[in-house]
N, C-alpha and C positions, 0 to 999 in steps of 0.2 A: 805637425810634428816633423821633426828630422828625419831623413832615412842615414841611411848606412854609407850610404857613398858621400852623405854632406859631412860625417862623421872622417873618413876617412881622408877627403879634400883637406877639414881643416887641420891633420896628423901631419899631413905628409906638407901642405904647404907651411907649418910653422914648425916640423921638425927636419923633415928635409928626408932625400932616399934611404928604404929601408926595403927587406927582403919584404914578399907578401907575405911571407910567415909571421913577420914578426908584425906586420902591421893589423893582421886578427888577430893575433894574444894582447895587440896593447887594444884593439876596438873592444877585444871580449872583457877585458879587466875592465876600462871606461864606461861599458854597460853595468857589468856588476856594480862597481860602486855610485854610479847612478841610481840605480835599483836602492840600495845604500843611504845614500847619501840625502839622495833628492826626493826618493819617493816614485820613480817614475824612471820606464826605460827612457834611453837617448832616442831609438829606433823600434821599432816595430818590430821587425826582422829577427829567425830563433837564429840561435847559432846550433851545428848539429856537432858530434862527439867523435872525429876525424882519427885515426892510426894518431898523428901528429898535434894531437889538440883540436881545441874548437876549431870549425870554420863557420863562416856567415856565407852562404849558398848565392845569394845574390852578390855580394861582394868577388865570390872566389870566379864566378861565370866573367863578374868585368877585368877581373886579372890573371884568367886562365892562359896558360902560356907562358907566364912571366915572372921569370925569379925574383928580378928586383927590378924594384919603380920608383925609377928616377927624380918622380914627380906626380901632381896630380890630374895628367894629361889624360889619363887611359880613363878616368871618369866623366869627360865631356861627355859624352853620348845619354850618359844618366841624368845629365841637368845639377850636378850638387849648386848647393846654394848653403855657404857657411852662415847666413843672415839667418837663417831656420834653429841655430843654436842660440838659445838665448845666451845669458850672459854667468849663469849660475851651472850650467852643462859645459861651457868652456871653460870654467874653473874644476872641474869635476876632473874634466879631459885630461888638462892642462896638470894637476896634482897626479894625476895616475901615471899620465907619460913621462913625467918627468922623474917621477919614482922608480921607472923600470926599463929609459930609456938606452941604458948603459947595457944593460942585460942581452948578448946573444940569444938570437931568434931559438936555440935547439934550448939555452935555460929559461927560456920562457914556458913552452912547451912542457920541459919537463916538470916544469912548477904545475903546470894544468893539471898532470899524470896523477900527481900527487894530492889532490883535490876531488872531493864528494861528487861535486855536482858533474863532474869531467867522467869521472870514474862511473856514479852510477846510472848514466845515458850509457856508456862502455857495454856495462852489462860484462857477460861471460868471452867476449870476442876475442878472439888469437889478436897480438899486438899489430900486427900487419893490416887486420881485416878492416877492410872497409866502414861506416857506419855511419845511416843515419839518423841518429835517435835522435833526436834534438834534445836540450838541455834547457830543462826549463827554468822561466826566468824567475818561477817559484822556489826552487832549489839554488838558483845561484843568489836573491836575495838571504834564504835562511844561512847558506854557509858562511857568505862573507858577509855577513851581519857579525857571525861572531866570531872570524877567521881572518880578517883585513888586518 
């Protein structure tokens, strides 16, 4: 199976630098309609229910520091390997990124805010607070089943 960083490698190599913000709202939407589409995550990895949107915890550890990434350099250390995607998860990718890749990092975000599965990992938290609920891949299957 893919991880997250193979996911990410092949965003940023065929879309080119983007903020790290922006590049978990387009990994978490690219799982969602995986989930979707295909029947199956991309990755293994939850994503948790962040002040600012999803984040993917393993992802956010390798671009801790880092506003924007120029490139898919900062994931050497992880070993990605885009060969792990098959051919039917790059086309999955590839429709989702390209639908939202226009979209500023803070409307992507806000778009999560406004979504079930975002909101109810959230729970009751002040807008600021911390959190890491995770967001399960059962809940972001049902929503954007009928929400996409």
């Amino acid at each position: 199976m893919a991880t997250v960083f193979d996911v990410a490698k092949y965003i940023l190599d065929k879309y080119g630098a983007m903020s790290a913000m922006k590049l978990q709202k387009l990994i978490f939407y690219s799982q969602a309609m995986s989930l979707v589409w295909d029947d199956v995550p991309l990755f293994e990895d939850d994503f948790e229910a962040w002040a600012k949107g999803p984040v993917c915890r393993p992802l956010f550890n390798a671009h801790k520091g880092k506003f924007m990434l120029k490139d898919s350099k900062f994931l050497t250390p992880y070993e990605p390997n885009t060969t792990h995607l098959s051919a039917a998860q790059k086309e999955t990718i590839e429709v989702v990124v390209g639908s939202l890749i226009d979209y500023p990092p803070y409307v992507l975000s806000d778009m999560v805010h406004k979504e079930k599965p975002w909101q109810a990992a959230r729970g009751d938290l002040p807008n600021g607070a911390h959190c890491e609920n995770v967001i399960p891949k059962t809940a972001m299957l049902e929503y954007y089943l009928e929400n996409w």
